[in-house]
C-alpha positions in Angstrom: 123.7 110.2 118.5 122.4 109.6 121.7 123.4 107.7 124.4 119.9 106.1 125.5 119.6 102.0 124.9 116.0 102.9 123.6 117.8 105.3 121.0 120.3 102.8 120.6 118.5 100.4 119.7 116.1 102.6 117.6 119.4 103.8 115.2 120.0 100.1 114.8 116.8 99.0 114.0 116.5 101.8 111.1 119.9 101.2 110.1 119.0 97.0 109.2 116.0 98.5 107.8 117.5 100.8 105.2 119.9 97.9 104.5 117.9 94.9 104.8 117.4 92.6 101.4 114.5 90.1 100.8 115.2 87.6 98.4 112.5 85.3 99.2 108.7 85.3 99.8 106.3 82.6 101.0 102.5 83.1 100.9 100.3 80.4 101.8 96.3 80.1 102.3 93.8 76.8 103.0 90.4 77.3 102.7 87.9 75.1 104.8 84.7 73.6 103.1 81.7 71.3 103.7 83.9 68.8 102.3 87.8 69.5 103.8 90.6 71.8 103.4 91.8 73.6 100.5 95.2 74.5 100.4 97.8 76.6 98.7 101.0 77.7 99.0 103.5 79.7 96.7 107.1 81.0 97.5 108.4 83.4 94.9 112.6 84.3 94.8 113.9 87.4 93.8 117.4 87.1 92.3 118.3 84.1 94.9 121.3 81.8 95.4 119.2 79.7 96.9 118.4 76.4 95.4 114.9 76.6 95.1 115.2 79.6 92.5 113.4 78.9 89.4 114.4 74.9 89.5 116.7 72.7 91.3 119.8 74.5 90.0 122.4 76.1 92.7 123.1 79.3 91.2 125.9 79.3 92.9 127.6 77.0 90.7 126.3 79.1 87.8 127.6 82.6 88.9 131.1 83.9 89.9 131.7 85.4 93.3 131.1 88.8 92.1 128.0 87.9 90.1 126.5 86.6 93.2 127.4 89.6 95.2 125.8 91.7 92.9 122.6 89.4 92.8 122.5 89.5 96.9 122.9 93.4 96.9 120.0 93.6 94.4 117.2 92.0 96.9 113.8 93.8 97.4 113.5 96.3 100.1 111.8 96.0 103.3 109.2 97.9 101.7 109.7 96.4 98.2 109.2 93.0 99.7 106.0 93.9 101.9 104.5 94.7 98.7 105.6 91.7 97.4 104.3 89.3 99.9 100.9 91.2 99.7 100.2 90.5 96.0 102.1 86.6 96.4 99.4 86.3 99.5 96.6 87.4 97.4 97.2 84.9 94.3 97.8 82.2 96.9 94.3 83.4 98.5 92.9 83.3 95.0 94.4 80.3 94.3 93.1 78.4 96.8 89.5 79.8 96.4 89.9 78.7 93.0 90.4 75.2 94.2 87.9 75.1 97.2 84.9 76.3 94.2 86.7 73.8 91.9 86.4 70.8 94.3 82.6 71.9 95.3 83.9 72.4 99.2 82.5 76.5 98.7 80.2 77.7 96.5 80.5 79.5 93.7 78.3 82.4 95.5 80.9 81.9 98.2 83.6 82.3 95.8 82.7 85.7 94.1 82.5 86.7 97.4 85.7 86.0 98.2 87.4 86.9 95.4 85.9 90.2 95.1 87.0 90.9 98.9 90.3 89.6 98.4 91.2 91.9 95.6 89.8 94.6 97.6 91.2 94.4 100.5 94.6 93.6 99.1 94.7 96.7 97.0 93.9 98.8 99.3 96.6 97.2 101.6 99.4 97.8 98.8 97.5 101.1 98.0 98.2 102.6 101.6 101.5 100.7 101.9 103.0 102.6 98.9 101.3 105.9 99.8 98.6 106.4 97.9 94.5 106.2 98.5 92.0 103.4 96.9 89.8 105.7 94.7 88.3 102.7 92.6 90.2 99.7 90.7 94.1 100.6 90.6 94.5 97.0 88.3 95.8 94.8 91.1 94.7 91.6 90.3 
């Protein structure tokens, strides 16, 4: 262990990291047309207390103290998560896409477009994030 702040503070930071737990992921997108803004927004929970996990219900009140332990320990990883909020971010893109052809404010040209760009570019993001190359469609859709 050194005794540098910048190693200091680098041991930290990789210390958080390893132990760091994301139970919740927002993803939002607005598209902007001829005829106004499209927007979209999604938030997904993974095992949450929170409130807002799968309906207005405070698991708290549901679970013991242990049960909600364990449900806190079993988050998503940092890396876990940033693959998470890549393919909530691209169904939110989608989404809103969806609704911007729907409502005539792109065109439908304009929305193949997109769409087909979208899914590329997002799996090629997850691709690289979880270590492995884009050689043609891996099924993220």
């Amino acid at each position: 262990m050194s005794d540098s702040p910048n190693e200091k503070i680098k041991e930290a930071v990789e210390r958080i990291k390893k132990r760091l737990r994301i139970t919740k992921i927002v993803g939002t997108r607005s598209v902007k047309g001829k005829y106004g803004d499209n927007y979209t927004g999604y938030s997904a929970a993974w095992d949450s207390t929170q409130d807002d996990a799968g309906g207005a219900v405070d698991l708290s009140g549901v679970h013991t103290d242990e049960e909600l332990h364990q449900i806190g320990a079993q988050g998503l990883t940092l890396k876990e998560g940033r693959v998470a909020a890549l393919i909530l971010n691209m169904q939110a893109d989608i989404s809103a896409h969806d609704a911007a052809v729907a409502g005539s404010n792109i065109t439908a040209e304009q929305h193949q477009a997109a769409i087909r760009g979208i899914r590329h570019n997002y799996t090629k993001l997850i691709t690289e994030l979880l270590g492995g190359t884009v050689n043609g469609d891996v099924g993220v859709q």
